[in-house]
C-alpha positions in Angstrom: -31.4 -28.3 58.8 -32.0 -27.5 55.3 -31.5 -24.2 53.3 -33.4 -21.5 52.1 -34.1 -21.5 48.5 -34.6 -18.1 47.0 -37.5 -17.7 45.1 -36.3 -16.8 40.8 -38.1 -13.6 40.0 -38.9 -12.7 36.4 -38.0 -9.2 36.7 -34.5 -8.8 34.7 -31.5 -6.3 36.5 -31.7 -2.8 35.9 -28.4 -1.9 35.7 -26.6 0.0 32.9 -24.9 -2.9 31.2 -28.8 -4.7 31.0 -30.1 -1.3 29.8 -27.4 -1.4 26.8 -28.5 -4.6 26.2 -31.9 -4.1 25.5 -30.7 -0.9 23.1 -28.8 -3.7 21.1 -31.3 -6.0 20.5 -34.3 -3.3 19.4 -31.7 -1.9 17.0 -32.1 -3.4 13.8 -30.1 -2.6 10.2 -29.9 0.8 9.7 -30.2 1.5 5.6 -27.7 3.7 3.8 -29.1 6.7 2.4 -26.6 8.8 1.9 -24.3 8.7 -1.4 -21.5 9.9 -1.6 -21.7 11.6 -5.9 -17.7 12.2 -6.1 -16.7 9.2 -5.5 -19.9 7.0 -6.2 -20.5 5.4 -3.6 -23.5 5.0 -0.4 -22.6 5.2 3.7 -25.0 5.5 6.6 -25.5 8.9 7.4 -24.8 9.9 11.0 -28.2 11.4 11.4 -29.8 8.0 10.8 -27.1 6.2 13.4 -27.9 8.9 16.6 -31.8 8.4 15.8 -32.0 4.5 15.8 -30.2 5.1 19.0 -31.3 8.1 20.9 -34.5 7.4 21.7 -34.0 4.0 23.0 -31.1 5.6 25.2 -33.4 8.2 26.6 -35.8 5.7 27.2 -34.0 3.7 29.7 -32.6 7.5 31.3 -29.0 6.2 29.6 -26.9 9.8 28.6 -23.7 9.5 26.4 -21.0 11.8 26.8 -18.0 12.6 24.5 -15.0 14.2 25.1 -12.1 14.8 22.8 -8.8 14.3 24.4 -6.6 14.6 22.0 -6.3 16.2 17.9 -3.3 16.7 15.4 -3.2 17.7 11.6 -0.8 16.3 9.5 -1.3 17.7 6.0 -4.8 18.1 5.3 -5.5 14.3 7.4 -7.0 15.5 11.2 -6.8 12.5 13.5 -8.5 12.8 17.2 -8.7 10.5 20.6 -11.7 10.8 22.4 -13.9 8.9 25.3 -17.5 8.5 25.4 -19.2 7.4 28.4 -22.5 6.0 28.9 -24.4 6.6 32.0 -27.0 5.4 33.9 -29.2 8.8 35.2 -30.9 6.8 37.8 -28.2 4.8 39.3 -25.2 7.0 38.4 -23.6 3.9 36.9 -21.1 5.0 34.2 -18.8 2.8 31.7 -15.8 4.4 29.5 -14.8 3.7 26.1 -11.3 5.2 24.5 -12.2 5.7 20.9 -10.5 7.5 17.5 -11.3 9.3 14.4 -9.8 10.7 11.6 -10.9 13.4 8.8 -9.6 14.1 5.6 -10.2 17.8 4.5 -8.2 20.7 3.4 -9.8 23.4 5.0 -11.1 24.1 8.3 -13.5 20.7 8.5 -11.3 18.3 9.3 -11.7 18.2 13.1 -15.9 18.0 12.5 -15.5 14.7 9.9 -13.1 13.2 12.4 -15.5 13.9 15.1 -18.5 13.2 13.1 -16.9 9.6 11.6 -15.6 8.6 15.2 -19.4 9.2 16.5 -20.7 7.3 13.7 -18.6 4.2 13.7 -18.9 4.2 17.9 -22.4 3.8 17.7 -22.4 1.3 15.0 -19.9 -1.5 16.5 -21.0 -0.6 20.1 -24.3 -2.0 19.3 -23.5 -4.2 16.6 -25.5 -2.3 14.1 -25.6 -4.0 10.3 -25.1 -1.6 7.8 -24.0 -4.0 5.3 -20.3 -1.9 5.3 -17.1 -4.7 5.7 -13.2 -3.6 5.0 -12.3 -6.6 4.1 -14.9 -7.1 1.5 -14.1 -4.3 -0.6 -13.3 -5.1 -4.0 -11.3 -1.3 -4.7 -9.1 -1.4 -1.5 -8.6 -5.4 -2.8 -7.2 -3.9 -6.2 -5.2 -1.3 -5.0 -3.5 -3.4 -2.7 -2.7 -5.6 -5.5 -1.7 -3.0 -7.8 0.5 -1.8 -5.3 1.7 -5.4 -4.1 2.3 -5.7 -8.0 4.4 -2.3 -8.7 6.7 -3.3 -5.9 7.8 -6.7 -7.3 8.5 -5.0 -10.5 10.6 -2.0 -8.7 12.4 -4.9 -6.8 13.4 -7.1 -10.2 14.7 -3.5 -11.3 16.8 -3.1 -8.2 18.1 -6.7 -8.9 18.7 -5.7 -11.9 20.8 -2.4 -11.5 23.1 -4.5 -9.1 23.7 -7.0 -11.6 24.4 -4.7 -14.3 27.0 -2.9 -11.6 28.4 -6.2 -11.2 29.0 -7.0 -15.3 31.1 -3.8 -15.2 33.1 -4.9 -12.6 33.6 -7.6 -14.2 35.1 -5.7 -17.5 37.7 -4.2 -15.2 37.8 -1.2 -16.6 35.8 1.0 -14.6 36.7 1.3 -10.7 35.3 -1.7 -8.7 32.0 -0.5 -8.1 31.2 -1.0 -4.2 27.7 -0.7 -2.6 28.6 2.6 -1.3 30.0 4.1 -4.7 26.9 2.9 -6.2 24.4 4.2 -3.7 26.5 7.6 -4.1 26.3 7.7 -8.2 22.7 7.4 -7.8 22.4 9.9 -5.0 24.2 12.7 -7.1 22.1 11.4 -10.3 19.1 11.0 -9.2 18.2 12.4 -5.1 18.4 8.9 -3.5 20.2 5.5 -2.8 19.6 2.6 -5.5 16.8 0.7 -3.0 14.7 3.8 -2.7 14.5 4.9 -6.2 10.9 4.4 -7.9 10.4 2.3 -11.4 11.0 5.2 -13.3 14.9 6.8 -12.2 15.3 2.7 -11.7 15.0 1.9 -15.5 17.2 5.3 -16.5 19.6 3.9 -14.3 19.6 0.9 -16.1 19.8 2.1 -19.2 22.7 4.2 -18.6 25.0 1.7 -17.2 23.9 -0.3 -19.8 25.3 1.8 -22.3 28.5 1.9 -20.5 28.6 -1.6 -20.3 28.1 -2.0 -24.1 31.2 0.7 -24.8 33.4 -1.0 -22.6 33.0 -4.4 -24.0 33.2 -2.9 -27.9 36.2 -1.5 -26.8 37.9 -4.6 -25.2 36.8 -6.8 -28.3 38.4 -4.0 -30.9 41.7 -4.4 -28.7 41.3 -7.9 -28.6 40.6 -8.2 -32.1 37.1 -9.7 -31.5 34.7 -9.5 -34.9 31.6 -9.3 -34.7 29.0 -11.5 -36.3 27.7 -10.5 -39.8 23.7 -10.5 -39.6 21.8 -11.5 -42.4 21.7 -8.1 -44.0 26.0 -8.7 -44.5 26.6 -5.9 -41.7 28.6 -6.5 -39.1 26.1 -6.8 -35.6 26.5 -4.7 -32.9 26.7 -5.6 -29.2 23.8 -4.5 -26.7 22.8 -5.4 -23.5 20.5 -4.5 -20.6 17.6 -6.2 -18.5 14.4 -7.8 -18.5 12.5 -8.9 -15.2 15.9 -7.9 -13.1 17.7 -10.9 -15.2 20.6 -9.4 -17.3 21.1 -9.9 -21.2 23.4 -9.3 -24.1 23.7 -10.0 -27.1 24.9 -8.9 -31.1 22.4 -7.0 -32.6 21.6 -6.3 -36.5 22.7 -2.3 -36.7 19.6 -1.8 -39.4 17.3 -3.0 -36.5 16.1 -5.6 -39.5 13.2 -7.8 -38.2 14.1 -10.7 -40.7 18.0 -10.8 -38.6 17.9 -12.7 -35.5 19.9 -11.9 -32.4 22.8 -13.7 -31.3 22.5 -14.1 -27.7 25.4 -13.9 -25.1 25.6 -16.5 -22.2 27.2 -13.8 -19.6 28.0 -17.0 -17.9 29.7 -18.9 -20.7 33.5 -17.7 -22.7 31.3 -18.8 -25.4 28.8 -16.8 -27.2 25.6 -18.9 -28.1 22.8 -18.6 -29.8 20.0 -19.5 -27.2 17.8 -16.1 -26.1 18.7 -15.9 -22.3 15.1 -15.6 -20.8 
């Protein structure tokens, strides 16, 4: 006994998901018109969004209904949860989506822009909607990452830095053995925070200071030992300095006039020996 084969109809489902469907593919690119003078740029104006969409929603008897769940304000940024659901008017079909929005404003607007953008952006990636917008193709937020990526290298060669130069005193033995702790609590009382969270600029003071105390310690130790130091080319004696560059400590014997015809003499801080090779 053989079985029934149902005939194919051409008639397509009805149902909500199929409606949606159909919105998607008659909604084309939607143009930027707006422009934005302050801070020079062009966006898709929500106006534009809700009518490419509307009509093709009402159409097909399709409603969409927000609700805001949740909103906090932190500073002047205003960031909000909220669902919209799509329903089907003659079948009473319904799908949820959880979505979010944020708004940047001082005053009283930021609830509205974080309403406003989280309509905007549902609308465009629920239905796929070009506007030629794409995160990872912009050029400014690709600079300021690197900028930033960039100014946290150098603060990290200056924290390198300070510990070394903590570490060349200890070395002197003059000063009390400088411990993590003691030095995380000279730079609390000197500048509001521990060594690893102190910016470039408190970073390079720091620097400079125990530099300083570095270079006194060791003039003293070589007048006691009876250490002279070199004669430059203008028939002065040198002086010692010292410091950092790139996190990597130096040293070296310096002409006191600051001539550029004298030359430093470079320390090895790794060597008894001073030599006259520029450490970096």
């Amino acid at each position: 006994m053989s079985a029934k084969i149902k005939p194919v109809t051409d008639s397509p489902p009805s149902g909500l998901y199929q409606k949606l469907i159909e919105v998607m593919e008659e909604v084309g690119r939607v143009e930027k018109k707006g422009f934005n003078s302050f801070h020079n740029y062009a966006y898709v104006k929500e106006d534009d969004l809700v009518e490419a969409v509307r009509g093709k929603l009402s159409e097909r008897r399709i409603l969409l209904l927000p609700s805001l769940e949740t909103c906090e304000r932190e500073g002047t940024l205003t960031t909000i949860n909220m669902t919209f659901t799509f329903v089907d008017a003659v079948s009473g079909e319904t799908h949820i989506c959880k979505w979010a929005g944020t708004g940047d404003d001082k005053g009283d607007k930021g609830l509205y822009k974080a309403y406003t953008g989280a309509e905007k952006y549902f609308l465009m990636k629920s239905f796929l909607i070009p506007t030629g917008d794409d995160p990872e193709g912009d050029e400014k937020t690709d600079k300021r990452a690197e900028a930033k990526a960039k100014k946290a290298t150098q603060r990290d060669a200056l924290i390198e830095g300070v510990y070394k130069v903590f570490g060349l005193l200890n070395k002197t033995g003059e000063d009390p053995q400088w411990t993590p702790r003691l030095m995380n609590e000279f730079a609390i009382k000197t500048y509001g925070a521990r060594v690893q969270d102190l910016e470039k600029e408190p970073l390079e003071d720091l620097i400079k200071k125990l530099s300083l105390r570095l270079d006194d310690l060791r003039n003293r130790q070589d007048q006691v030992e009876g250490v002279e130091a070199p004669k430059c080319d203008c028939g002065i004696p040198r002086v010692r300095k010292s410091g950092t560059k790139n996190g990597k400590p130096w040293a070296g014997w310096m002409c006191a006039n600051r001539a550029e015809e004298c030359k430093p003499v470079w320390i090895d801080l790794n060597a008894e020996q001073d030599e006259e090779t520029e450490p970096f």
